[in-house]
C-alpha positions as CSV (number, residue, x, y, z in Angstrom):
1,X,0.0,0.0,0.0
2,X,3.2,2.2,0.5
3,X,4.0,2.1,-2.9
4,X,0.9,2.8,-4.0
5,X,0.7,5.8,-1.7
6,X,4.1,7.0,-3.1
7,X,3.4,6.6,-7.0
8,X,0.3,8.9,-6.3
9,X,2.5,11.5,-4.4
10,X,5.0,11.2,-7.4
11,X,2.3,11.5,-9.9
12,X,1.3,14.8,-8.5
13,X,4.5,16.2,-8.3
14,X,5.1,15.7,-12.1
15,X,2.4,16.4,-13.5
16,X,2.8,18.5,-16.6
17,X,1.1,21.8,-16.9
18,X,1.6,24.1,-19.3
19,X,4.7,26.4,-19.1
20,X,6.1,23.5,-16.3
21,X,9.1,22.4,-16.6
22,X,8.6,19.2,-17.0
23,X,6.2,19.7,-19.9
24,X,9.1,22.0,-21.4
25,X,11.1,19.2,-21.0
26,X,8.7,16.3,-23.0
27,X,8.6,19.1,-25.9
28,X,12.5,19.9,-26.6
29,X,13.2,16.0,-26.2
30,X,9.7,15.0,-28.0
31,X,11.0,17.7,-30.9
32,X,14.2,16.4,-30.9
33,X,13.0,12.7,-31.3
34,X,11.1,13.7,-33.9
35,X,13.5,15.8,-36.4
36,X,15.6,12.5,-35.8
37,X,12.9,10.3,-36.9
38,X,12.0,12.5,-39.7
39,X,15.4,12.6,-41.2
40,X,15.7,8.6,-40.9
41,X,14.1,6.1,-43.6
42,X,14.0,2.9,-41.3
43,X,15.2,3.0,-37.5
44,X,16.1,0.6,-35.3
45,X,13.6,-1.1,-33.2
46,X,15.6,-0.7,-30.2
47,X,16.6,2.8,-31.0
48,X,12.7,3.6,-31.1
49,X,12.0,1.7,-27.9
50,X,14.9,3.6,-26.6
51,X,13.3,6.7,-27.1
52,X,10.0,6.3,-26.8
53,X,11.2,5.0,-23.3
54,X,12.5,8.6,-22.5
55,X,9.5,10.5,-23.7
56,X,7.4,8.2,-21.2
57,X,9.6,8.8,-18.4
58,X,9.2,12.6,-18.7
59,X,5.3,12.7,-18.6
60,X,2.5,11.2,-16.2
61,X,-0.4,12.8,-18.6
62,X,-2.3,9.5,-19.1
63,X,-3.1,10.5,-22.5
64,X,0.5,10.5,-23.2
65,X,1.4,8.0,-21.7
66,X,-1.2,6.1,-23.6
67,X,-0.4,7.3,-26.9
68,X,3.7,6.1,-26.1
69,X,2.7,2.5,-24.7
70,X,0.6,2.3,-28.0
71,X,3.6,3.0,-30.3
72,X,5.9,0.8,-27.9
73,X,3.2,-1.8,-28.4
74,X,3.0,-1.7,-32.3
75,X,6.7,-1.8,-32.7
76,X,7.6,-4.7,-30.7
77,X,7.8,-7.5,-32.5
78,X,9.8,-5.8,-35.6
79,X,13.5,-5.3,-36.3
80,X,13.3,-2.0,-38.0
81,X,10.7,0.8,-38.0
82,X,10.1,3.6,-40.4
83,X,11.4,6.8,-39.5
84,X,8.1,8.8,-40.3
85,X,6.3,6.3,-38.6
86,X,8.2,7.0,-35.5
87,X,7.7,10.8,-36.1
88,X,3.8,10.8,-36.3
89,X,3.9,8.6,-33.2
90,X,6.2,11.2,-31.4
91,X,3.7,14.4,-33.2
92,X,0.7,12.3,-31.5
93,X,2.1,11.8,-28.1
94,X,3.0,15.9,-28.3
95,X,-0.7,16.4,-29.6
96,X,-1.9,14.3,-26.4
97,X,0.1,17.1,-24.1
98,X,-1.6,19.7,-25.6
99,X,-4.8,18.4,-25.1
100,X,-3.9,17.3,-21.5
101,X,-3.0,20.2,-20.9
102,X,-6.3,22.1,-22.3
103,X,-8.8,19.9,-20.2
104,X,-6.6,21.3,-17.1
105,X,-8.0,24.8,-18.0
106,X,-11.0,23.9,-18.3
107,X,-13.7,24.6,-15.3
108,X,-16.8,22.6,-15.0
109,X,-19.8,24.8,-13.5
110,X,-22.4,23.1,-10.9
């Protein structure tokens, strides 16, 4: 139950919010992941699991997250992935931030 306890406390600690650092921090790697896929014809599977891996570790949005274990999931049992492939999955997982983010704004009247 600790654990549990402790993931929550982490959770909310890390949350990304616009202008947080944390969220700055998804974008310039996201971005960077992205220009790198773009430029690529066929990746690695392990390079894209690689960094996929880092894009999940600097978010707790679920959205996000969701969007990254999806791409994680498609690419597993390949050898090589296309680079543009990678890059819409990356541009996704940015556009799932955004709209994280947007629903955070948002205030629900009684």
């Amino acid at each position: 139950m600790s654990n549990l306890i402790t993931d929550t406390q982490t959770e909310t600690k890390t949350r990304t919010v616009p202008g947080s650092l944390v969220a700055e921090q998804f974008l310039v790697e996201a971005e960077r992941i992205r220009c790198l896929a773009a430029g690529q014809q066929i990746m690695t599977q392990s390079r894209c699991v690689d960094h996929l891996l880092d894009l999940l570790n600097l978010t707790a949005e679920p959205a996000v997250r969701a969007v990254l274990e999806s791409c994680l999931s498609d690419i597993r049992h390949r050898s090589a992935v296309e680079g543009s492939s990678m890059a819409r999955g990356v541009a996704l997982a940015v556009a799932a931030l955004h709209v994280e983010a947007s629903y955070e704004d948002l205030v629900v009247a009684p």
